[in-house]
DSSP file (Angstrom, degrees, kcal/mol; ACC not computed):
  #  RESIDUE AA STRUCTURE BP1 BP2  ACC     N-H-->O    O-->H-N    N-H-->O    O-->H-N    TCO  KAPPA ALPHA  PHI   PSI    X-CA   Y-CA   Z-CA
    1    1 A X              0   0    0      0, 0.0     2,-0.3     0, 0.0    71,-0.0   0.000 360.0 360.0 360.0 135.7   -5.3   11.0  -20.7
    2    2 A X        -     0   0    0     69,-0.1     2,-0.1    70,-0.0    72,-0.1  -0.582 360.0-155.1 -67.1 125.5   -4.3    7.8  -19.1
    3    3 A X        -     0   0    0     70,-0.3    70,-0.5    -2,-0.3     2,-0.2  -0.612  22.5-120.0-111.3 171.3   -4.7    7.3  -15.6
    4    4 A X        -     0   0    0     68,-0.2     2,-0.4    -2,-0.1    -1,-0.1  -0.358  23.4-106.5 -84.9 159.3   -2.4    4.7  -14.0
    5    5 A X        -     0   0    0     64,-0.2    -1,-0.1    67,-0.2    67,-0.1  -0.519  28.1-127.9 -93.4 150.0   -3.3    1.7  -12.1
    6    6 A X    >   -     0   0    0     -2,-0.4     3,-0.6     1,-0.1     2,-0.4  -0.245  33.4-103.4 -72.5 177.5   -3.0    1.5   -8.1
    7    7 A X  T 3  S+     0   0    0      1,-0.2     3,-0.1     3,-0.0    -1,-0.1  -0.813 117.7  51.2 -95.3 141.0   -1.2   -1.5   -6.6
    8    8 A X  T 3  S+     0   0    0     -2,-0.4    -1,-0.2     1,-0.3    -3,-0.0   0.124  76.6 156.9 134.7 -40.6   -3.9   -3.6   -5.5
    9    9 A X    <   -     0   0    0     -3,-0.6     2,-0.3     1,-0.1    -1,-0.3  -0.043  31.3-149.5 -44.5 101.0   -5.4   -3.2   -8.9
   10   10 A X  E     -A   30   0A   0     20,-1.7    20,-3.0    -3,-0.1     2,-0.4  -0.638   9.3-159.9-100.4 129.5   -7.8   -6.4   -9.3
   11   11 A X  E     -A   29   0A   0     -2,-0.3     2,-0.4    18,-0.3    18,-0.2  -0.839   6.7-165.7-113.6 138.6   -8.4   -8.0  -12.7
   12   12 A X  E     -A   28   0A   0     16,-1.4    16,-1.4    -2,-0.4     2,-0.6  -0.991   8.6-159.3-127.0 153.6  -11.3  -10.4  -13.8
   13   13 A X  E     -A   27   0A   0     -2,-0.4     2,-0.3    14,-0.2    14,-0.2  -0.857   8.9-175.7-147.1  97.6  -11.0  -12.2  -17.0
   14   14 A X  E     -A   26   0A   0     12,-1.3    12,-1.6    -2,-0.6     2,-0.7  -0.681  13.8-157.5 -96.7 132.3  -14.1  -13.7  -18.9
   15   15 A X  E     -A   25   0A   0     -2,-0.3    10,-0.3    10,-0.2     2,-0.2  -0.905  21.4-162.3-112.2 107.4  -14.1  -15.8  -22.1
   16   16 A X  E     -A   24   0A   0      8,-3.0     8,-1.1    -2,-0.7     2,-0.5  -0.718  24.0-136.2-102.1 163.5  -17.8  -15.6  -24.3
   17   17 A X  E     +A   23   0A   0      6,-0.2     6,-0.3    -2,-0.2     3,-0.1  -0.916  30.0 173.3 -93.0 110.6  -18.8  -17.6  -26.5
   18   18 A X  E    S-     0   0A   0      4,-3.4     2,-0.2    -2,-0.5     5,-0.2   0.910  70.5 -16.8-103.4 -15.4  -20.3  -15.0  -29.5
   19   19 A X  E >  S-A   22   0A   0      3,-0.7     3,-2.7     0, 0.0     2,-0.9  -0.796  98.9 -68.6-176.5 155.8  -21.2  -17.4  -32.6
   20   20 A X  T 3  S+     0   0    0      1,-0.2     3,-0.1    -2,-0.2    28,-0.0  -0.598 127.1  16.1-100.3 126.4  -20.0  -20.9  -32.8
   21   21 A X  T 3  S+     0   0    0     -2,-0.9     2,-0.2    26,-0.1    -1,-0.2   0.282 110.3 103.8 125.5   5.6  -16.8  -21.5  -33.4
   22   22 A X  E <   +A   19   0A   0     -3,-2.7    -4,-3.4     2,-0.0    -3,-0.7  -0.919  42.9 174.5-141.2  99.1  -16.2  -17.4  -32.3
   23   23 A X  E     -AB  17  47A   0     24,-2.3    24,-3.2    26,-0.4    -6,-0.2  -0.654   7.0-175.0 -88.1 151.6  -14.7  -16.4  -28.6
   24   24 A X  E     -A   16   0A   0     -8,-1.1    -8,-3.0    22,-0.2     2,-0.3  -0.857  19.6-119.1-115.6 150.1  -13.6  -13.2  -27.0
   25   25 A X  E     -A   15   0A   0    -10,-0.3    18,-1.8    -2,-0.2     2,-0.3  -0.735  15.2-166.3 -78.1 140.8  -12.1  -12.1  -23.9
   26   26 A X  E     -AC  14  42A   0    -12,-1.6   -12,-1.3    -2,-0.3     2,-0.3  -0.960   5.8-178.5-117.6 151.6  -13.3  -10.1  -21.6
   27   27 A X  E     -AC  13  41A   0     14,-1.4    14,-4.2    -2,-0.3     2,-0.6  -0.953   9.0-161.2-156.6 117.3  -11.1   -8.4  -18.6
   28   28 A X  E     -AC  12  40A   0    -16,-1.4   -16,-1.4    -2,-0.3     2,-0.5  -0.855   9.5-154.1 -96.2 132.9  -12.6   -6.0  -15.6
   29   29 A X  E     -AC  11  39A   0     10,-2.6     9,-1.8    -2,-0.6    10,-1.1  -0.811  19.6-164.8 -94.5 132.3  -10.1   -4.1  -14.2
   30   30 A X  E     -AC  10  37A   0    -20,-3.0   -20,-1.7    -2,-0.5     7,-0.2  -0.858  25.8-102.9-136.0 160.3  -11.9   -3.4  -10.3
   31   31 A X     >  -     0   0    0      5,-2.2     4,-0.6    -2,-0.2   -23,-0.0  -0.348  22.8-133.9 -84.5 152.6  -10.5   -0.6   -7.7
   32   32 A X  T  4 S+     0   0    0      2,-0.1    -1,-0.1    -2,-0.1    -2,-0.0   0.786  98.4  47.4 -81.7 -13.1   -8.5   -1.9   -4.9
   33   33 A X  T  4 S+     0   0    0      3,-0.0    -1,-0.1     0, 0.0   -25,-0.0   0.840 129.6  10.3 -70.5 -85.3  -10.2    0.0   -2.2
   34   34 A X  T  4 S-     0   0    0      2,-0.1    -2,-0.1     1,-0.1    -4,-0.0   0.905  85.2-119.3 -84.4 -34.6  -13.6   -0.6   -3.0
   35   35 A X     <  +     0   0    0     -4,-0.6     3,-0.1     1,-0.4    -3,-0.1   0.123  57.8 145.4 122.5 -28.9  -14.2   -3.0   -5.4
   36   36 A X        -     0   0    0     -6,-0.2    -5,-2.2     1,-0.1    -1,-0.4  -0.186  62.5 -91.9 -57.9 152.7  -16.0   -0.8   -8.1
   37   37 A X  E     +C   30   0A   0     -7,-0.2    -7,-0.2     1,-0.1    -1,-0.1  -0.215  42.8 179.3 -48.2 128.2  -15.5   -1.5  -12.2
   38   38 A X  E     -     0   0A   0     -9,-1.8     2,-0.3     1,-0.6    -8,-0.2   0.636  69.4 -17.6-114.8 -33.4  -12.4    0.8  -13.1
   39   39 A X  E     -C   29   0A   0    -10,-1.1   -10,-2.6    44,-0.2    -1,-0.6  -0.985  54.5-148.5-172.5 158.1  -12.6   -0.3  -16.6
   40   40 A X  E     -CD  28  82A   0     42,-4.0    42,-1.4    -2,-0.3     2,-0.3  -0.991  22.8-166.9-142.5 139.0  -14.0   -3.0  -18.5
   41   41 A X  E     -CD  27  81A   0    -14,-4.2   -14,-1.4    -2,-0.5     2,-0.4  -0.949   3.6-152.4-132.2 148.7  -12.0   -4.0  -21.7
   42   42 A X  E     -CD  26  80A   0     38,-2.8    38,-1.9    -2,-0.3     2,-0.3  -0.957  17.2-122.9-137.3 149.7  -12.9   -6.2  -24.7
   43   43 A X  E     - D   0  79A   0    -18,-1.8    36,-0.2    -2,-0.4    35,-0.0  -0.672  18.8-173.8 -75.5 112.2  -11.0   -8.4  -27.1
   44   44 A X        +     0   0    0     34,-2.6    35,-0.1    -2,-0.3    -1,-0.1   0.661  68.7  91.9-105.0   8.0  -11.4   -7.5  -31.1
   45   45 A X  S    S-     0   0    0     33,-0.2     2,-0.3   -20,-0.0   -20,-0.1  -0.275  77.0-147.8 -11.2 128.8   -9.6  -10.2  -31.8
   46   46 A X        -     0   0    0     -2,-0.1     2,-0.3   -22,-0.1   -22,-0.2  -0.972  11.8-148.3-116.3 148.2  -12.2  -13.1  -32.4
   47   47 A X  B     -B   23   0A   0    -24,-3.2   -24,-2.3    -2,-0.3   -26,-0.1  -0.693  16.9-143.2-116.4 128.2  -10.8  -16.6  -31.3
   48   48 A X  S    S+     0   0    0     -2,-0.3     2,-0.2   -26,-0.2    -1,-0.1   0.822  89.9  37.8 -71.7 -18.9  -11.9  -20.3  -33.1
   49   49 A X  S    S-     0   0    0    -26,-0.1     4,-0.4     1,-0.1   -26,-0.4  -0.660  72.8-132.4-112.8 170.4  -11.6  -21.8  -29.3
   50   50 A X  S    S+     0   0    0     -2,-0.2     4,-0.5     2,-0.2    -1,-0.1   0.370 110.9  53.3-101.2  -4.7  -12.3  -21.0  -26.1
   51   51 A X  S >> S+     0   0    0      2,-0.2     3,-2.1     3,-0.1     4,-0.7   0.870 112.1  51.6 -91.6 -77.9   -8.7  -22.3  -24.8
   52   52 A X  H 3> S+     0   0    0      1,-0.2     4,-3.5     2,-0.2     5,-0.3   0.732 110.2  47.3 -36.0 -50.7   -7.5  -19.9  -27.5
   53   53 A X  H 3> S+     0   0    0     -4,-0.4     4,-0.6     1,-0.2    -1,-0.2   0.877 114.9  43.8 -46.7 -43.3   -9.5  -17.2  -26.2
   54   54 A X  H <> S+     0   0    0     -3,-2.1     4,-1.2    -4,-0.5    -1,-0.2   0.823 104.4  58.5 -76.0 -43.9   -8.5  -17.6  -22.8
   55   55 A X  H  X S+     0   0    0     -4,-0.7     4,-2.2     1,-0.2    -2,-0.2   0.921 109.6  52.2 -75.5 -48.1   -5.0  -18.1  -23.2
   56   56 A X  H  X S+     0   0    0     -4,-3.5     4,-1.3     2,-0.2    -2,-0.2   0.700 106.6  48.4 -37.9 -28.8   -5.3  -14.7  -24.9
   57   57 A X  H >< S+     0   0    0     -4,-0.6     3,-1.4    -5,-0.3     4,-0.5   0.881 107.1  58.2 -80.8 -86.2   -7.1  -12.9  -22.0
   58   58 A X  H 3X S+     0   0    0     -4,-1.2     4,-1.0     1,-0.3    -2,-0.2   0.446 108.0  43.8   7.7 -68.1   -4.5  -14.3  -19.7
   59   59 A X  H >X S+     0   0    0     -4,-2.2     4,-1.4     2,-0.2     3,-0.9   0.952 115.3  51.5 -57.9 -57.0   -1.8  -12.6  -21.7
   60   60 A X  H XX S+     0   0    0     -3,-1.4     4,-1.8    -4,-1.3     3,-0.5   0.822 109.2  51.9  31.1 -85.6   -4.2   -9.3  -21.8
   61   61 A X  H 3> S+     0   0    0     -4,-0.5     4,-3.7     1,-0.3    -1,-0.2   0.735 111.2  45.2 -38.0 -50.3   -4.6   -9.6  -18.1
   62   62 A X  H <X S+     0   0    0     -4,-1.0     4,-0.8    -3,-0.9    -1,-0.3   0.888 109.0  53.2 -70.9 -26.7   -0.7   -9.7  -17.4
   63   63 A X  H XX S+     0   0    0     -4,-1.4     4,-1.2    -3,-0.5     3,-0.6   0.946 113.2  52.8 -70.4 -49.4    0.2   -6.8  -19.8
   64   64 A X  H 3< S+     0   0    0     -4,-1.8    -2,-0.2     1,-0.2    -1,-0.2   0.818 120.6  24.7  16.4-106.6   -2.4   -4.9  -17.8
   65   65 A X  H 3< S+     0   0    0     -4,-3.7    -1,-0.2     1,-0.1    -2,-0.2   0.187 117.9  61.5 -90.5  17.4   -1.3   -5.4  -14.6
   66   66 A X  H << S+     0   0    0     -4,-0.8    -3,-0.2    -3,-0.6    -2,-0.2   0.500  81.7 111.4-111.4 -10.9    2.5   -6.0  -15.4
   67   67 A X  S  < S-     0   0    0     -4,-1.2     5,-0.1     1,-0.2    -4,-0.0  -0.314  74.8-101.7 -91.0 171.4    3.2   -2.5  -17.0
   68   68 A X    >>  -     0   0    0      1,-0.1     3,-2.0     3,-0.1     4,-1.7  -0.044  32.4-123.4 -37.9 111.5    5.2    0.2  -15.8
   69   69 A X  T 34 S+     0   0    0      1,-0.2     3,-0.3     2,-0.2   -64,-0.2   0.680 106.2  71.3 -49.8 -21.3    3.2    3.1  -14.2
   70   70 A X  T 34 S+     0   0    0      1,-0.1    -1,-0.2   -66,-0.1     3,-0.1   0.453  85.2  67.6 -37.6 -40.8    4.5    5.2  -16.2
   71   71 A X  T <4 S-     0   0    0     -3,-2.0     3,-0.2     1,-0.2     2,-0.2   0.572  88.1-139.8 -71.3 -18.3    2.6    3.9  -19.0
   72   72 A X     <  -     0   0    0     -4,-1.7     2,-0.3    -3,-0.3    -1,-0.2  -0.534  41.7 -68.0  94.5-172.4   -0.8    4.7  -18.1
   73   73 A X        +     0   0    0    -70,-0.5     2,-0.3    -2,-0.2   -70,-0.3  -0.666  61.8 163.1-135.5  69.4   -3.2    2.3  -18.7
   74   74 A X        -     0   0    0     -2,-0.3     2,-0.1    -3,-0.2     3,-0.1  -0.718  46.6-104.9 -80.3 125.7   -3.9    1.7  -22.6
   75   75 A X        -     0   0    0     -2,-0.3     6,-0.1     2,-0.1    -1,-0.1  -0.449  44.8 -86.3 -89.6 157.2   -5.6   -1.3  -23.5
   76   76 A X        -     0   0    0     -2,-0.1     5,-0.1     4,-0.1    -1,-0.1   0.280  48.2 -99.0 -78.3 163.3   -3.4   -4.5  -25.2
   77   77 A X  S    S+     0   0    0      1,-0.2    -2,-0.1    -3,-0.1     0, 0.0   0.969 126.6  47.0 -27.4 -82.0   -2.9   -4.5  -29.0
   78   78 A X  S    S+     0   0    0      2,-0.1   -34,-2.6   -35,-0.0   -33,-0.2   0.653 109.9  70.9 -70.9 -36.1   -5.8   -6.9  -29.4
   79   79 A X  E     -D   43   0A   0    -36,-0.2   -36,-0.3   -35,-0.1     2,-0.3   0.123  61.2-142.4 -74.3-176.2   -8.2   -5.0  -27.1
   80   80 A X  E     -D   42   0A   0    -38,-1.9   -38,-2.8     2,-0.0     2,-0.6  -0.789  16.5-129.5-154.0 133.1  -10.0   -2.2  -26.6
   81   81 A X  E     +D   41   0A   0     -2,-0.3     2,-0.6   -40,-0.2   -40,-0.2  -0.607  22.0 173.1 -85.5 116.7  -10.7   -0.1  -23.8
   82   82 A X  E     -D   40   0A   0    -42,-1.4   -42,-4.0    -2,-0.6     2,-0.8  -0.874  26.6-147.6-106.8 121.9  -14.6    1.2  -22.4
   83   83 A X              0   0    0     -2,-0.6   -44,-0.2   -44,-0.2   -42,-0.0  -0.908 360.0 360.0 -98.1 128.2  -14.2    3.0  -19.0
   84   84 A X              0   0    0     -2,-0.8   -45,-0.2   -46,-0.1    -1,-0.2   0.291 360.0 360.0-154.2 360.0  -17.1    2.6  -16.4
């Protein structure tokens, strides 16, 4: 079931290198209280740049933390979500 995100709700947003010439995003979503990993989410999308890559997360990040509460927290088209 999807749980919703708090207000507060802190994102970090990591760009790897996996093979050259092949980026991903990465985005932890951390609790506003404590700090702890709420979710950790990965890009299956692979990117020929690392500004591509980035500019992707970036959109990720906002869809994230921009949706309606209501919606629960489902990870981007392009993503996938691992909770931890």
């Amino acid at each position: 079931m999807p749980q919703r995100l708090r207000p507060g709700t802190r994102a970090t947003l990591q760009v790897r290198q996996l093979m050259p010439g092949e980026f991903a995003w990465i985005i932890t979503l951390l609790e506003p209280e404590t700090g702890n990993v709420r979710s950790t989410n990965y890009s299956e999308r692979r990117y020929a740049s690392q500004d591509e890559a980035s500019a992707a997360g970036k959109a990720a990040v906002v869809e994230f933390l921009g949706r309606d509460a209501s919606d629960g927290m489902e990870a981007p088209r392009d993503g996938k979500t691992g909770r931890g």
